[in-house]
C-alpha positions as a printed NumPy array, in Angstrom:
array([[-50.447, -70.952, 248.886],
       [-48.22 , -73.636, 250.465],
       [-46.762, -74.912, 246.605],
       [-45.379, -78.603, 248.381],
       [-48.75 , -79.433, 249.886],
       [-50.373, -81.733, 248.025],
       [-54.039, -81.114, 248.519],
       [-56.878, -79.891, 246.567],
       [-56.232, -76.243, 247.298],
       [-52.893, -77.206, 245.826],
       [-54.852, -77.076, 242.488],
       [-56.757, -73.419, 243.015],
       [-54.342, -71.438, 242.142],
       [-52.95 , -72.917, 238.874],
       [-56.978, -73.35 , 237.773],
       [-57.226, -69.627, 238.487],
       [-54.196, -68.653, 236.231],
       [-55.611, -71.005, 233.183],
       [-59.173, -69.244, 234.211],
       [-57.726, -65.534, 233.926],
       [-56.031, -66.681, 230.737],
       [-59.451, -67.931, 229.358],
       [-60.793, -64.428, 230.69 ],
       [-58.886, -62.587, 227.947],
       [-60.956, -64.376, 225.344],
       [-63.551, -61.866, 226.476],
       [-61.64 , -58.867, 224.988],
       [-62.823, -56.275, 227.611],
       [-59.743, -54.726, 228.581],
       [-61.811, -52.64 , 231.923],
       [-63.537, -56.015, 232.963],
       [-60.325, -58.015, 232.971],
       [-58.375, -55.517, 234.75 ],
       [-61.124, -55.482, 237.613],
       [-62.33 , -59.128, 237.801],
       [-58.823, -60.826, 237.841],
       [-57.452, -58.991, 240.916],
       [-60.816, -59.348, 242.543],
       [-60.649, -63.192, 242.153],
       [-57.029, -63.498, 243.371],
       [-57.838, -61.653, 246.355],
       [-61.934, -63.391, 247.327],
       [-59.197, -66.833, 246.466],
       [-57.19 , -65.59 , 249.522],
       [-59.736, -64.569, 251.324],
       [-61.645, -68.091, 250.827],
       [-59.338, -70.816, 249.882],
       [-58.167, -72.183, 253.745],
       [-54.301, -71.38 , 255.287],
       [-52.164, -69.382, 256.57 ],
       [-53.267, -65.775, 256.349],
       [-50.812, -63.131, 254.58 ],
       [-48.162, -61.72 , 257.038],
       [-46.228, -58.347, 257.077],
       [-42.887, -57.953, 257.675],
       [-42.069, -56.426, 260.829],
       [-38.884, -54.564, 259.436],
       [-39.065, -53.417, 255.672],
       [-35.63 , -53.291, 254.31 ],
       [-35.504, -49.611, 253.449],
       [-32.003, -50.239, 251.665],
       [-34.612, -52.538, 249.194],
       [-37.168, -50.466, 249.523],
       [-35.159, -47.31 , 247.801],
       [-33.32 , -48.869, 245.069],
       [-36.569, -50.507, 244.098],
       [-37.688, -46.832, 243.895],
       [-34.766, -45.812, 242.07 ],
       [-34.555, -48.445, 239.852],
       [-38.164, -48.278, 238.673],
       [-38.234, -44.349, 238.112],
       [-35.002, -44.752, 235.773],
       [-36.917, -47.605, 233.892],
       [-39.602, -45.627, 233.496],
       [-37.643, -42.367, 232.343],
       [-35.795, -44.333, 230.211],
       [-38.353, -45.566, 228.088],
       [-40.518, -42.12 , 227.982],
       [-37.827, -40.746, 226.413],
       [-37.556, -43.472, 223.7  ],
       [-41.433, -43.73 , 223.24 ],
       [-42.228, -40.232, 223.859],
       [-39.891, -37.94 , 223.071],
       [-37.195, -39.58 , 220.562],
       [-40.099, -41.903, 218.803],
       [-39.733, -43.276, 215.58 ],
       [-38.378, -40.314, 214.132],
       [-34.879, -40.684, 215.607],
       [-34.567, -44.315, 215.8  ],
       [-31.013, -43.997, 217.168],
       [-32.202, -42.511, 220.568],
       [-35.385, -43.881, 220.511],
       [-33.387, -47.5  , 220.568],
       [-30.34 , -46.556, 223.051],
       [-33.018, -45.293, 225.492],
       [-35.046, -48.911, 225.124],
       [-32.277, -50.772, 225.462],
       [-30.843, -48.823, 228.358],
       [-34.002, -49.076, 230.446],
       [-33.966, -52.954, 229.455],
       [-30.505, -53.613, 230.419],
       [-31.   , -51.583, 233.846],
       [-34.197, -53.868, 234.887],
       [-32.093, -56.495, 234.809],
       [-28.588, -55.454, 235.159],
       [-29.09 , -53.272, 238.4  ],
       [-31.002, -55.939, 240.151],
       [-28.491, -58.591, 239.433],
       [-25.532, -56.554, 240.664],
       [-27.144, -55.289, 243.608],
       [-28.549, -58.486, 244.64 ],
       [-25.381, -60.652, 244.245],
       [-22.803, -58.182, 244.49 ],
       [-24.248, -55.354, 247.097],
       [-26.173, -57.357, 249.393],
       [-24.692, -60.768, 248.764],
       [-27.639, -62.898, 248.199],
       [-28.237, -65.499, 245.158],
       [-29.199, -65.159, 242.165],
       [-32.018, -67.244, 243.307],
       [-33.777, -64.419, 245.022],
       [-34.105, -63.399, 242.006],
       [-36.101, -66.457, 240.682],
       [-32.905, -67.338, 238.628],
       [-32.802, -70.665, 239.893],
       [-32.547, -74.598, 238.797],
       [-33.961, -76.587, 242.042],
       [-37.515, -76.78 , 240.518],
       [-37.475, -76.428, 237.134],
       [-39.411, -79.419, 235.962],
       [-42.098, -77.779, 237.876],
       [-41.972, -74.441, 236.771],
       [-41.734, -75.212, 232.798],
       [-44.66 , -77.802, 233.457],
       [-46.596, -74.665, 234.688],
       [-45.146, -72.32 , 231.997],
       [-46.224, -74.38 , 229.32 ],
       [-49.728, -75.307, 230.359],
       [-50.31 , -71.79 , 230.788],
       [-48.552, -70.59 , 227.709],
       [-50.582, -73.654, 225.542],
       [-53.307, -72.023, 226.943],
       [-52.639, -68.496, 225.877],
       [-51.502, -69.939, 222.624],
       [-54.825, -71.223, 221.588],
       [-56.14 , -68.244, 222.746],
       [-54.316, -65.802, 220.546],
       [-51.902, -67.129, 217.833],
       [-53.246, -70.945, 216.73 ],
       [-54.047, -70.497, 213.049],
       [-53.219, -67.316, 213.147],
       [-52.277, -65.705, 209.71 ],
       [-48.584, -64.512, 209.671],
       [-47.075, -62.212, 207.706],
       [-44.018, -61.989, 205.842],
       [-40.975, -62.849, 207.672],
       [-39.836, -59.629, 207.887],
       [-42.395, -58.844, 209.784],
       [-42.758, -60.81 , 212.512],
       [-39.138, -62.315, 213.052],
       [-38.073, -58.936, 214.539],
       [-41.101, -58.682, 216.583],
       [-40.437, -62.117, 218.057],
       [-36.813, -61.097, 218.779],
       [-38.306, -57.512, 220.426],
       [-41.119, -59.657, 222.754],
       [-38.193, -62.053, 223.57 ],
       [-35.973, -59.147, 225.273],
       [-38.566, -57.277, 226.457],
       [-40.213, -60.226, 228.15 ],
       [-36.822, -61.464, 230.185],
       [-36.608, -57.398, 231.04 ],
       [-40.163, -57.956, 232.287],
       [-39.822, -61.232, 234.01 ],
       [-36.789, -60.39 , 235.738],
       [-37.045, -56.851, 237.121],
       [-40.983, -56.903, 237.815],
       [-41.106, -60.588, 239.109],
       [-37.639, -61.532, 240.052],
       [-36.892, -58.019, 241.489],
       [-39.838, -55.689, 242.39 ],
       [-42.043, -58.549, 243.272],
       [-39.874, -60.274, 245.643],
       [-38.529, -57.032, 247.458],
       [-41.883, -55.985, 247.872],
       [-43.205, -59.239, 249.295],
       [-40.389, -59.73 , 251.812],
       [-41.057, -56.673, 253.02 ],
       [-44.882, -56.08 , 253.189],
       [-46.372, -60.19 , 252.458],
       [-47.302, -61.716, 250.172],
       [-50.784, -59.666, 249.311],
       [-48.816, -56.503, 249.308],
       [-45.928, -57.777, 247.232],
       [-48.291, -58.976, 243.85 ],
       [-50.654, -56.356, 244.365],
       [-47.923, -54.108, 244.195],
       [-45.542, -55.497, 241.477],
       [-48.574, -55.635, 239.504],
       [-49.757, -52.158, 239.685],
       [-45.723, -51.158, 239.395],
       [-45.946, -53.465, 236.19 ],
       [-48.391, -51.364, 234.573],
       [-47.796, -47.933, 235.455],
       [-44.322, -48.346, 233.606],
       [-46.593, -48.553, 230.79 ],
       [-46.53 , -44.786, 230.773],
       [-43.497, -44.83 , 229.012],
       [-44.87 , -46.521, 226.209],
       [-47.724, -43.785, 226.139],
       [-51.014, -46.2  , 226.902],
       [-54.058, -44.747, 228.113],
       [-55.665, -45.537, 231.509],
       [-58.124, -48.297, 230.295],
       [-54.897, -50.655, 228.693],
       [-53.297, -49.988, 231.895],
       [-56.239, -51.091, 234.013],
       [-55.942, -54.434, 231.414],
       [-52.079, -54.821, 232.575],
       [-52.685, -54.204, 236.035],
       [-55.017, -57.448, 235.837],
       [-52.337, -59.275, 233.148],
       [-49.502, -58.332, 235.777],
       [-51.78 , -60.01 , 238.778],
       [-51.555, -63.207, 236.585],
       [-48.077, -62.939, 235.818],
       [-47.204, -62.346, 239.597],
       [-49.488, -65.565, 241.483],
       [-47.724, -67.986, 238.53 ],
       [-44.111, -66.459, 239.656],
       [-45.201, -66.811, 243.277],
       [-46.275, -70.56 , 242.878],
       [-42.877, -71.632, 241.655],
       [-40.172, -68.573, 242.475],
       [-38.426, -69.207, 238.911],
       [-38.662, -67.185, 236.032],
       [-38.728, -70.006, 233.327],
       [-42.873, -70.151, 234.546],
       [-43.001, -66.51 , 232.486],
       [-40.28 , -66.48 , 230.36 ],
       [-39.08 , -67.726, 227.695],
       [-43.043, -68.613, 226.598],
       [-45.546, -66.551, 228.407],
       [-44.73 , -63.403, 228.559],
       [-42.803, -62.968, 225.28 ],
       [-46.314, -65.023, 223.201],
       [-48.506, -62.005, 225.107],
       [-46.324, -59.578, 223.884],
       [-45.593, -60.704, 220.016],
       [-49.461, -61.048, 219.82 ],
       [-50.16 , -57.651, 220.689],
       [-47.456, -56.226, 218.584],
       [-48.764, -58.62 , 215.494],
       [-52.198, -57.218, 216.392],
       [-51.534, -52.907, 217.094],
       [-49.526, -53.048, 213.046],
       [-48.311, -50.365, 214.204],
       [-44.42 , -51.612, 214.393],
       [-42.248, -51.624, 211.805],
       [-38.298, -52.568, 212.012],
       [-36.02 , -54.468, 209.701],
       [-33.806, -57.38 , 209.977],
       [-30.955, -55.295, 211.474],
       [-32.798, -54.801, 214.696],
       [-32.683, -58.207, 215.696],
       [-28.489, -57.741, 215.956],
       [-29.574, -54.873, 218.084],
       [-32.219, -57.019, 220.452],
       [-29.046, -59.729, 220.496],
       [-26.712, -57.57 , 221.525],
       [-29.658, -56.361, 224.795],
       [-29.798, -60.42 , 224.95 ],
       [-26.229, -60.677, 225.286],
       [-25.798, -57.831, 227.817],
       [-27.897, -59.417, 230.544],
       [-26.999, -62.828, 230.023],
       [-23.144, -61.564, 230.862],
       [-24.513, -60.094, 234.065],
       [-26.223, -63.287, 235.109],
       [-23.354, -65.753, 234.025],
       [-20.702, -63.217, 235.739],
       [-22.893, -63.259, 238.821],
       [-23.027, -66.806, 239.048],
       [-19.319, -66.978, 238.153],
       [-19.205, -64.34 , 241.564],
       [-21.542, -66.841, 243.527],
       [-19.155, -69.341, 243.597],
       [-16.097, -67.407, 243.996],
       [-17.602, -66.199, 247.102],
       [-18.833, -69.645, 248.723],
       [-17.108, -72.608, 246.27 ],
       [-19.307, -75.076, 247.969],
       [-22.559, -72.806, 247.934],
       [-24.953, -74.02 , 244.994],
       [-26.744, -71.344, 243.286],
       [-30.493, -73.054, 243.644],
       [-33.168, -72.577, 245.704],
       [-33.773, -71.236, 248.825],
       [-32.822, -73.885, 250.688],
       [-29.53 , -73.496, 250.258],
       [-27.384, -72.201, 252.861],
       [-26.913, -68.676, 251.478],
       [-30.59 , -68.099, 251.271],
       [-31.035, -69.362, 255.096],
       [-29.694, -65.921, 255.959],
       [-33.141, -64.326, 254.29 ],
       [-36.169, -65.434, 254.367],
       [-38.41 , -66.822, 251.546],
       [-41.643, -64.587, 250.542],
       [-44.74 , -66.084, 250.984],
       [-47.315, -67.208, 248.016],
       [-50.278, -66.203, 247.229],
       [-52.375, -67.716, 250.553],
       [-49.415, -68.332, 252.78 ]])
């Protein structure tokens, strides 16, 4: 979708995102993971444009540390889920956080510091952020109502610490599987490719966790959703911090079946802390590198050098 167009197609793919919100209302976890992805792709196939284009030359560089990457992740949080699990907390945690602060920490450093790019390609950007938190919270009022308005919390206890746990986990989320995978995997194979791709990549790591193959279906679907609203806007405040993270604390209020005490949000903080020193130190790098470079969008002259991944219909 050409995003600065202003036309009534400009308008299809936002109603499709509050649409596939509205669509989890259902509660069919097989239906939604079918029926979303099929819609995104009969709303390329209808809506008018440019058709979806594939790179002539896949960066196989990307290509492999994507790979890498994603099988540590995934490793990572097997072992905490299924092999340490709540009976050795200690390694159950060190192996969540590790896989967290790898999804984000190993993009950032090889985007900025390996291949020399901005932290924009990673949808860490400022250029368009009236747009993107305009989007974000339309669609996160949306999921709101949905799920959590008059909703009946519990104690404090438990449900601080799960906001504090879908908070981490959904900037992990937002910035390795949208900022990261997604983006690699567009500029190489278009845009199609790219949020087919991150979505099915999105919930497959869901392995780790130990879900079945009907919840995964349900992310696959979820993750198609997340990807089109990164894709309309290429910045990661559209997802996070309100989207993502409300999905997430929902469905943790709803399984009961987590339990942690006050003292784990120090150890969510300290995650926190981790990968916003990455992204400040990068940025701190940025401009070390090219003083009169601004760190925004990717018009800037850095991002010249690399072409922009198409959206959804472009």
């Amino acid at each position: 979708m050409n995003t600065t167009t202003r036309s009534p197609r400009h308008l299809v793919w936002p109603a499709f995102l509050v649409g596939a919100l509205l669509l989890l209302g259902a509660g069919n976890e097989v239906l939604y993971g079918i029926a979303v992805p099929a819609a995104a792709l009969a709303l390329v196939v209808a809506v008018p444009g440019p058709r979806p284009r594939l790179a002539r030359h896949p960066d196989a560089l990307d290509l492999a540390v994507v790979a890498g990457l994603y099988l540590g992740v995934v490793t990572l949080f097997w072992l905490a889920f299924r092999v340490f699990t709540q009976q050795n907390t200690l390694g159950l945690f060190l192996c969540f956080a590790s896989g967290m602060v790898l999804g984000v920490v190993g993009p950032v450093v090889y985007t900025v510091w390996i291949r020399g790019r901005s932290l924009s390609a990673l949808g860490l950007r400022r250029d368009n952020i009236g747009r993107s938190v305009a989007l974000g919270v339309v669609l996160a009022g949306v999921q709101f109502a949905l799920t959590l308005w008059g909703y009946d919390l519990p104690q404090p206890v438990d449900w601080v610490p799960l906001l504090a746990l879908a908070l981490t986990v959904g900037l992990f989320e937002v910035v390795f599987f949208r900022g990261f995978v997604q983006t690699r995997l567009e500029t190489a194979f278009g845009s199609v490719a790219g949020v087919g791709g991150s979505a099915a990549l999105y919930a497959g790591y869901h392995v780790g966790y130990g879900m079945g193959a009907s919840e995964m279906l349900f992310l696959f679907g979820l993750g198609v959703v997340y990807a089109v609203a990164f894709a309309l806007v290429r910045n990661v405040v559209v997802l996070w911090p309100l989207l993502v993270p409300l999905g997430s604390f929902y469905n943790n209020l709803q399984g009961g079946g987590i339990t942690m005490p006050w003292a784990a949000i120090l150890g969510f903080a300290d995650v926190l802390a981790l990968m916003f020193a990455a992204v400040w130190l990068a940025a701190r790098h940025e401009r070390r590198r090219d003083p009169g470079a601004l760190p925004q969008g990717p018009g800037s002259r850095r991002q010249q050098s690399e072409p922009r991944a198409p959206s959804p219909d472009s």
